[in-house]
C-alpha positions as CSV (number, residue, x, y, z in Angstrom):
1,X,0.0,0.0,0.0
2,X,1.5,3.4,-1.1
3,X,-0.3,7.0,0.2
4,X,0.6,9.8,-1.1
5,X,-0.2,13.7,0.3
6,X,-0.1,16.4,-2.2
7,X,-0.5,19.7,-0.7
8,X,-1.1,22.9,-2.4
9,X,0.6,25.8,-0.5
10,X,-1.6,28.8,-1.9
11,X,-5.2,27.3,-0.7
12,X,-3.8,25.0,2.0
13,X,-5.5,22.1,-0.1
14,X,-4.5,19.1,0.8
15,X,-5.4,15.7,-1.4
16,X,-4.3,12.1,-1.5
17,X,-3.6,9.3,-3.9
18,X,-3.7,5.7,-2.3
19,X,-2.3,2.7,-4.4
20,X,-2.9,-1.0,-4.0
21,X,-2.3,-3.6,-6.2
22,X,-1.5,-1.1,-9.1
23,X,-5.0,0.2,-8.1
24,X,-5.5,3.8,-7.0
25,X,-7.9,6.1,-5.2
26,X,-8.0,9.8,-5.2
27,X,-9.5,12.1,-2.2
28,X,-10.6,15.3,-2.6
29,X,-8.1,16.3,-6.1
30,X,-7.5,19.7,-7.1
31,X,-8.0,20.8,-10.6
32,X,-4.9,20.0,-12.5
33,X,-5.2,16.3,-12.7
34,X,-1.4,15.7,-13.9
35,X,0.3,15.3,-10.9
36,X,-2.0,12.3,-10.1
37,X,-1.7,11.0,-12.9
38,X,2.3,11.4,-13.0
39,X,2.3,9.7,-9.4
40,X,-0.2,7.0,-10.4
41,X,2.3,5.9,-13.7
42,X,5.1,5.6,-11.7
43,X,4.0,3.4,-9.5
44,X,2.2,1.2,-12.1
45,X,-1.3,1.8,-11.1
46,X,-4.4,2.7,-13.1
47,X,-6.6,5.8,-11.2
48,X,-9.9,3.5,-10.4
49,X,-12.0,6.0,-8.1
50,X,-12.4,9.0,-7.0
51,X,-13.6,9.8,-3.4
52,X,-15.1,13.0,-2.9
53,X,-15.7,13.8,0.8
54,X,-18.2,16.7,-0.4
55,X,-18.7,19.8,-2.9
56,X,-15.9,22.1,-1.9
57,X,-16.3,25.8,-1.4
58,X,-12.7,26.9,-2.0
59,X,-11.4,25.1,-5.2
60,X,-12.6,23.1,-7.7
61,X,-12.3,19.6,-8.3
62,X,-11.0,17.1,-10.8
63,X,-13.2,14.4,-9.9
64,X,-15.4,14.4,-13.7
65,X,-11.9,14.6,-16.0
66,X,-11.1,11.4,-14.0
67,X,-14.5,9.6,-14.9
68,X,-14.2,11.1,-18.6
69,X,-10.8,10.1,-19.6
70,X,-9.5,7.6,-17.3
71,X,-12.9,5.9,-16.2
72,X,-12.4,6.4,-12.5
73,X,-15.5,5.6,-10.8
74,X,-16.6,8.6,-8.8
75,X,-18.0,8.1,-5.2
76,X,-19.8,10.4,-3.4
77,X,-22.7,10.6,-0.3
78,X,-26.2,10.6,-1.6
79,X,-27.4,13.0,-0.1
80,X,-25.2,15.7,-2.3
81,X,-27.5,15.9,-5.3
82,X,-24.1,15.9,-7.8
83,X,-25.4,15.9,-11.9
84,X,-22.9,14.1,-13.2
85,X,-21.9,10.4,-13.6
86,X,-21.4,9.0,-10.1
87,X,-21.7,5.9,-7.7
88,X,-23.6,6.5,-4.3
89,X,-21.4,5.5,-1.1
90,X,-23.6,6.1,2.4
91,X,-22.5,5.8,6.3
92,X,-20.6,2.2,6.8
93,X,-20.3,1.3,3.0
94,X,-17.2,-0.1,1.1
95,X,-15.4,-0.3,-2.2
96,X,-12.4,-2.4,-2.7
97,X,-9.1,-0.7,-4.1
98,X,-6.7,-3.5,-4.9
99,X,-6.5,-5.3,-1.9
100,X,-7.2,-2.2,0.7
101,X,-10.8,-0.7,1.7
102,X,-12.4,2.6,2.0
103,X,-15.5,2.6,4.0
104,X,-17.6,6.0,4.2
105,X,-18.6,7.2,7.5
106,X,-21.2,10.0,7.3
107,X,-19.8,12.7,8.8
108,X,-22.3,16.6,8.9
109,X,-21.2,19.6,10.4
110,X,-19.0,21.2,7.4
111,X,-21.4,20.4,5.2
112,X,-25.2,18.2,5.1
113,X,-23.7,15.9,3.0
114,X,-20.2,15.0,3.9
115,X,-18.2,11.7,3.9
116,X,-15.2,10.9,6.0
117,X,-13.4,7.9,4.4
118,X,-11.8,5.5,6.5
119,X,-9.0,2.9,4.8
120,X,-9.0,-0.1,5.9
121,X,-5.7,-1.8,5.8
122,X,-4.9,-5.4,3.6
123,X,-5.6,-6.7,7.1
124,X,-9.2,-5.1,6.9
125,X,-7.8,-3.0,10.0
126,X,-8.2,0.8,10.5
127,X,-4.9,2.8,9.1
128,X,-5.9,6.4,8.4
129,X,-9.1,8.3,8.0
130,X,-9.6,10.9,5.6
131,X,-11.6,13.7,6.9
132,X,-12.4,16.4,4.3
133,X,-13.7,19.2,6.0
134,X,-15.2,18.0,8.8
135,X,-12.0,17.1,11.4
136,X,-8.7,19.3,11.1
137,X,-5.0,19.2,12.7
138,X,-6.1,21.2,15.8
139,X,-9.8,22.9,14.5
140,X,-12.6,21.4,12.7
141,X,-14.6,22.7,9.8
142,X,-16.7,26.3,9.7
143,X,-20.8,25.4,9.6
144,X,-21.7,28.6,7.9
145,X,-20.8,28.2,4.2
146,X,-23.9,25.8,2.9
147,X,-26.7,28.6,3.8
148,X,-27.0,29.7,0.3
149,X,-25.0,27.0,-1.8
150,X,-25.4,23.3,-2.9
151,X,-28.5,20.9,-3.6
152,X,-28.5,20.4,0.1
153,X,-28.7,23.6,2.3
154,X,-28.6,23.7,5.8
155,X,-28.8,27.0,8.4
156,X,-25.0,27.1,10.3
157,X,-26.0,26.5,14.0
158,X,-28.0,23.5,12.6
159,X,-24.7,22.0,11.2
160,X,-22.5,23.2,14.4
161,X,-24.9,20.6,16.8
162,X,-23.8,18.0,13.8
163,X,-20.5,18.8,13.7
164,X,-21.0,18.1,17.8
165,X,-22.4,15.0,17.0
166,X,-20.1,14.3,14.3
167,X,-16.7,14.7,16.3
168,X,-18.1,12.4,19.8
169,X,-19.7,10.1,17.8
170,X,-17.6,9.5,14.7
171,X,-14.2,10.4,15.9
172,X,-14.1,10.3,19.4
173,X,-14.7,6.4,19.9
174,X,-11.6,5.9,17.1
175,X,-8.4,4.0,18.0
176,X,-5.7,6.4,19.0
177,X,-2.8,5.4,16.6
178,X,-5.5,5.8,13.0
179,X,-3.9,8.9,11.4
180,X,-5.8,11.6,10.7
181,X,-5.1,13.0,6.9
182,X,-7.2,16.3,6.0
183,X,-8.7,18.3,3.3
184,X,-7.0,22.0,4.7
185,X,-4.0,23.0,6.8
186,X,-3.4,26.0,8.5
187,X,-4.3,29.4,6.0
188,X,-7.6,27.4,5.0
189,X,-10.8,29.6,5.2
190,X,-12.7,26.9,5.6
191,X,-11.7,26.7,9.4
192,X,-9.9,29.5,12.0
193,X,-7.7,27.8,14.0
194,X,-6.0,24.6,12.6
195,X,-2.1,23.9,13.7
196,X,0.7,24.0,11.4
197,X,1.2,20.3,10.5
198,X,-0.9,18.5,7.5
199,X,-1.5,15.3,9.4
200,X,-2.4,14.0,12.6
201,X,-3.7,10.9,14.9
202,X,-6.8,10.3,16.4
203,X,-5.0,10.3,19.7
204,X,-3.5,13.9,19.0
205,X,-6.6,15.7,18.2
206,X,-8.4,14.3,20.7
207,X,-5.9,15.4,23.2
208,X,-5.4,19.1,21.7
209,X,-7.9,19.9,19.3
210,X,-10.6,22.1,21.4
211,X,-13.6,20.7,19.8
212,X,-13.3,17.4,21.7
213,X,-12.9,19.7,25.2
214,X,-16.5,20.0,25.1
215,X,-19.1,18.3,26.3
216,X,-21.7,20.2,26.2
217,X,-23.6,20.6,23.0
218,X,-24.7,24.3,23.6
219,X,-21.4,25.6,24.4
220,X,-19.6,23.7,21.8
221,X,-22.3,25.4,19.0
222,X,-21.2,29.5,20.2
223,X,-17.7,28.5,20.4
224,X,-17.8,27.1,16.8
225,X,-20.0,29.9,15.2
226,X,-18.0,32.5,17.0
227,X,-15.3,34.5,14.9
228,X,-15.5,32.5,11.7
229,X,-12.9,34.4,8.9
230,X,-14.6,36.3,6.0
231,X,-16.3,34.2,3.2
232,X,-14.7,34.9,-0.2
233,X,-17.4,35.8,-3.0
234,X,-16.3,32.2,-4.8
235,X,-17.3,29.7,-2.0
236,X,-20.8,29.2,-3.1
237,X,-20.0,29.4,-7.0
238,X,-17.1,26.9,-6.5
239,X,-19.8,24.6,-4.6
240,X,-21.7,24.6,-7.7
241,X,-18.7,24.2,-10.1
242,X,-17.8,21.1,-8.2
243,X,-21.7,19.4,-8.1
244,X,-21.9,20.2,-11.6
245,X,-18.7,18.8,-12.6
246,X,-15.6,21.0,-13.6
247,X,-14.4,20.8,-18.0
248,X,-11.5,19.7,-18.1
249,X,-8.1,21.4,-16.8
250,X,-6.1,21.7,-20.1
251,X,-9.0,22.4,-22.5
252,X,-10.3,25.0,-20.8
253,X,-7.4,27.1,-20.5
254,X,-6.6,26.1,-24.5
255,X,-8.7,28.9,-25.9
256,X,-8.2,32.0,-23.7
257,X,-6.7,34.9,-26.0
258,X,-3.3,36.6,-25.6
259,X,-3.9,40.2,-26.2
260,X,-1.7,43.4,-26.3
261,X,-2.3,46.8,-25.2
262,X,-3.1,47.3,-28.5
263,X,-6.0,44.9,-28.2
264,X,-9.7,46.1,-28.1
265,X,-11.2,45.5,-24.5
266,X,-14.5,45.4,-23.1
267,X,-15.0,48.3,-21.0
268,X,-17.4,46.6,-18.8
269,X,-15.0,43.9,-18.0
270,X,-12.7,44.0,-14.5
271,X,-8.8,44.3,-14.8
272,X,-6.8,41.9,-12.4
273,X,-3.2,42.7,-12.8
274,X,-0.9,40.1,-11.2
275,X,2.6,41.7,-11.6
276,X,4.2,42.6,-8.3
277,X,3.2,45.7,-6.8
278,X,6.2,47.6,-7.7
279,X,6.1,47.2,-11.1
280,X,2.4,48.0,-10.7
281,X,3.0,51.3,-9.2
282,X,5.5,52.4,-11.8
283,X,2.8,52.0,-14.7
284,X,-0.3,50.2,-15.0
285,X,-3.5,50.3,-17.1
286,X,-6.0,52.6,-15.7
287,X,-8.3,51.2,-13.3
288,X,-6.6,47.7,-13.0
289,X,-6.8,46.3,-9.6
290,X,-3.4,44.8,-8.3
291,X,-3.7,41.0,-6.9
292,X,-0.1,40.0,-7.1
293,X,0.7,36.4,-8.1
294,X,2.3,35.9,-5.2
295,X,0.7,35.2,-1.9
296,X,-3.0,33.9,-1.9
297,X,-3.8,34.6,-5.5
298,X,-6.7,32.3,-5.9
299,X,-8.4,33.4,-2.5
300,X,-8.2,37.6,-3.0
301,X,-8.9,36.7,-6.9
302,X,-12.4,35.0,-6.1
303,X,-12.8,38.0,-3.5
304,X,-12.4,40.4,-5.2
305,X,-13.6,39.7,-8.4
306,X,-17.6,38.7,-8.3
307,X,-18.2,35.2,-10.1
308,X,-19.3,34.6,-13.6
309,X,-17.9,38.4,-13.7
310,X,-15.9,39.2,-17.1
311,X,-11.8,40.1,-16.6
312,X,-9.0,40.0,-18.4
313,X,-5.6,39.3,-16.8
314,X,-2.3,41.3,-16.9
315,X,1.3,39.7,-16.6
316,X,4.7,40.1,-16.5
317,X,5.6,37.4,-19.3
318,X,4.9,33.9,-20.6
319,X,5.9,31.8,-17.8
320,X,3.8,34.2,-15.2
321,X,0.5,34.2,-17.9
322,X,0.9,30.5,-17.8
323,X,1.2,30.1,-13.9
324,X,-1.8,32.6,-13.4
325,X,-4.1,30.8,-15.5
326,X,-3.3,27.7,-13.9
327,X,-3.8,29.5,-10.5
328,X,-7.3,31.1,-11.9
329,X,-8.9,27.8,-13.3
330,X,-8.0,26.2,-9.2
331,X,-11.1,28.3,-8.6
332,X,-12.9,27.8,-11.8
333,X,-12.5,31.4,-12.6
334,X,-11.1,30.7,-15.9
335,X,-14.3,30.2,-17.9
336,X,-14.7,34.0,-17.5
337,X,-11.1,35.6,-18.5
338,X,-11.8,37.5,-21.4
339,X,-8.1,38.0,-22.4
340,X,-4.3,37.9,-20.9
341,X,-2.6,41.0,-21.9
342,X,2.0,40.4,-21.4
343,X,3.5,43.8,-20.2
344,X,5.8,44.6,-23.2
345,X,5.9,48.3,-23.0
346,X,5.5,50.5,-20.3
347,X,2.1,51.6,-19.0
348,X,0.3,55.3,-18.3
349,X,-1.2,55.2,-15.2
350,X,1.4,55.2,-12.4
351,X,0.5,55.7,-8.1
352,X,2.0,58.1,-6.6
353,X,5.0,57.6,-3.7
354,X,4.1,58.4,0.1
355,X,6.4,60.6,1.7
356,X,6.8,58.3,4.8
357,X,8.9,60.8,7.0
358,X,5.8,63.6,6.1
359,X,3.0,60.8,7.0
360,X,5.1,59.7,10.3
361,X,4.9,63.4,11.5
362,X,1.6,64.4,10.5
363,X,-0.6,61.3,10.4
364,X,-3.8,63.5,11.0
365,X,-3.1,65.1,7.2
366,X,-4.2,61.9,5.9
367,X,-7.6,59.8,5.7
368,X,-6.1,55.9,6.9
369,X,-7.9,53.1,6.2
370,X,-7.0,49.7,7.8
371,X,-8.1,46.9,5.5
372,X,-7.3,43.9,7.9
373,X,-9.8,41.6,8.8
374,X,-11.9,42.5,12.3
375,X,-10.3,40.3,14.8
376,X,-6.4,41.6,13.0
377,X,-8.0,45.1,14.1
378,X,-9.4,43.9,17.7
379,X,-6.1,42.6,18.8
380,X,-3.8,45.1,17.3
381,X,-4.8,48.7,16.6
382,X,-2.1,50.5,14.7
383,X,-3.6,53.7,14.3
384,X,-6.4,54.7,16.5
385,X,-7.9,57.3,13.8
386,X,-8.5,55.3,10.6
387,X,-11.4,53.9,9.5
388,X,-11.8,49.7,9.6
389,X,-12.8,48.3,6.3
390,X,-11.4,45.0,5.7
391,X,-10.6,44.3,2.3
392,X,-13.3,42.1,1.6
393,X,-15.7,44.6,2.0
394,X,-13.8,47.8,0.4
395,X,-15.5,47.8,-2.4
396,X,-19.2,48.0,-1.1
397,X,-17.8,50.7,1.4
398,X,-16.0,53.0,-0.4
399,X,-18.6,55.7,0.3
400,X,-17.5,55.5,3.9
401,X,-14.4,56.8,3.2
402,X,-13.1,60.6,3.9
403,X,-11.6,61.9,0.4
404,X,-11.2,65.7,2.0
405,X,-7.4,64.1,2.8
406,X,-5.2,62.1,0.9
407,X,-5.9,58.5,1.4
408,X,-3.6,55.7,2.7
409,X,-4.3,52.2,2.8
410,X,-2.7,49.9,5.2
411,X,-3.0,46.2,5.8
412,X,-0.7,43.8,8.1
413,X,2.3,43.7,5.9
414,X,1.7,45.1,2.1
415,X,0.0,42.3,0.3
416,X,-3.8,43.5,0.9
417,X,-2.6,47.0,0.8
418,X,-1.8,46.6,-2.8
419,X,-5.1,45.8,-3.9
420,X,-6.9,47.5,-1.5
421,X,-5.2,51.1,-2.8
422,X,-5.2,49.9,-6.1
423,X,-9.2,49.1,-5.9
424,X,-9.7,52.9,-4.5
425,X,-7.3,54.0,-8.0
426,X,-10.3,52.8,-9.8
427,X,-13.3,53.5,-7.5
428,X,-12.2,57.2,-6.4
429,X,-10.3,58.7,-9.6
430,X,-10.1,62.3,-8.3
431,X,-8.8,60.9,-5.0
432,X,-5.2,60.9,-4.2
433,X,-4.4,57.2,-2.8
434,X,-1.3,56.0,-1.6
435,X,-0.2,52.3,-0.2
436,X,1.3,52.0,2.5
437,X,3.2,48.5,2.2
438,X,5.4,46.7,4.1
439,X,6.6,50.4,6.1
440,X,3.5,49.3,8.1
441,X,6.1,47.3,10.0
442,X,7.2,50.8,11.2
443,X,4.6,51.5,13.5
């Protein structure tokens, strides 16, 4: 038996590959189906079924290319209400993969209609459990993302008592030693407190994961619903995208136009340029809002930019439009970029430079908005006069923002910075908007 864990830094995605007998089984893939594949011909072994643990919210799955070109059987709980090609698996059923098991244990609280698989050994005993969104290193998953999304919808305190229910009844009677292999890791939205390591054992969560502290069903509900992390505009969409069934990876990127600044756009569509932000600030196209490559792309990409919304992309050169539209199509945003236009020349609009030493000395000259998230704000105010919009919510808000001043945007450490001033570029031309960046450190 072979188990692999491939884990994708820039959602915290984490996804496995289990081989027996030269036959394999995929949990939870992401969207680019080739590194499966690579792993699954070097060892020999034809990809036999996929194991979907429920619709995700924060990526897009490859679980329908598998079933259409390599005739992987798709598995998932019935109660998800997917509309493509698929073979039911409910609460204590198996399937065979070479000479290993994976039975499904029904597992709400994440989501109504989530499966934890647990593989059962050549022995037929328990080795590892894979958990999807319900049990994380340390957390376990948010209850408030199926409200508006999915066949099966379900209000968030309804799916914290399951989750409850879920982690004492499921989990808590397991064998210590049966390791505990995730869907997330620590930078996941779809939890707020998971620890720094991709795997774990029943013994270890139950010993420091806070959800199996306590007892009572009440307490555990307000603890879980309390100070849940912002929701990116994508979650529900990607939901969708992955009960639907994602097109495959490669084809859908084959027909997406390179354009120049030449080109003729559509004025109606949004402009996400991914270059870093100082390249950015010394030219860009007018009204462009900077989401650097680096970092979280995908996540501030499908927050920022509405689904099914029309954008093109800007990049540096070939190797970075080729990156970025492998990073887009993780979320399924793909189907909607109109063009990719490769900097060549330089650019009109440029931002203008804060005079730091000016700003450190007269911080009451200037309008400061602090785009960090609430609870960043609650535990660490660094300037008592600015006005708290986290980035998220910038756009919708701009109105509450003094323009009497020059503007400047601050976040933790620069990243959010540079989209949030960039978004205010576009929303508030006649403003006078300058980015802070990583000088925050300074105060």
């Amino acid at each position: 038996m072979e188990i692999k864990q491939f884990y994708d830094q820039a959602l915290a995605h984490a996804s496995y590959i289990i081989i027996s007998n030269q036959e394999a089984a995929l949990i939870d893939p992401g969207r680019d189906p080739e590194p499966y594949l690579d792993f699954a011909q070097e060892h020999n072994a034809t990809i036999v079924a996929v194991f979907e643990t429920h619709p995700h919210a924060d990526f897009v799955s490859s679980h329908l290319e598998f079933f259409q070109k390599q005739g992987a059987t798709i598995y998932i709980n019935s109660r998800m209400g997917a509309d493509y090609p698929h073979q039911t698996i409910d609460d204590s059923e198996q399937v065979k993969v070479g000479q290993v098991s994976m039975q499904a244990l029904f597992t709400p609280g994440h989501s109504p209609d989530h499966n934890t698989y647990l593989l059962l050994d050549e022995q037929g005993k328990p080795h590892s459990v894979y958990t999807g969104d319900s049990l994380f290193v340390g957390d376990v998953g948010r209850p408030d993302l199926r409200e508006g999304a999915g066949h099966l919808r379900s209000k968030r305190k309804e799916l914290a008592q399951q989750m409850f229910d879920t982690i004492n009844n499921v989990f808590r009677p397991m064998n210590d030693e049966i390791v505990v292999y995730p869907a997330h890791g620590a930078g996941s939205l779809c939890g707020k407190n998971m620890g720094p390591e991709t795997s774990s054992t029943i013994g270890q969560e139950r010993e420091q994961n806070w959800a199996f502290k306590i007892d009572d069903k009440d307490r555990f509900v307000e603890a879980l619903l309390a100070d849940q992390p912002f929701v990116p505009q994508y979650f529900s969409y990607a939901v969708e995208v992955n009960r639907e069934g994602a097109t495959s990876f490669d084809e859908s990127l084959a027909d997406i136009p390179k354009l120049s600044l030449n080109s003729e756009l559509d004025t109606n569509a949004s402009l996400v340029d991914v270059r870093d932000q100082s390249k950015f600030k010394r030219g860009h196209i007018v009204g462009a809002i900077n989401i650097q490559e680096e970092g979280k792309f995908e996540t501030w990409l499908g927050t920022l930019i509405t689904p099914e919304t029309p954008f093109y992309l800007v990049v540096d050169d070939e190797e970075q439009l080729e990156r970025t539209l492998r990073r887009t199509a993780k979320i399924g945003y793909e189907a909607y970029v109109k063009g990719v236009i490769v900097v060549r020349e330089s650019l009109p609009e440029t931002s203008p430079s804060l005079d730091l030493t000016h700003f450190k000395e007269h911080p009451e000259a200037y309008t400061i908005v602090d785009i960090r998230n609430a609870p960043e704000v609650a535990d660490n105010t660094i300037f008592s006069q600015a006005t708290s919009i986290p980035l998220p919510e910038l756009s919708a808000r701009v109105d509450e923002i003094d323009t009497n001043q020059p503007i400047v945007v601050h976040c933790a450490g620069g990243y959010r910075s540079a989209a949030g001033a960039s978004l205010l570029e576009a929303k508030l031309p006649d403003a006078k908007i300058y980015d802070l960046g990583e000088a925050v450190k300074e105060f």
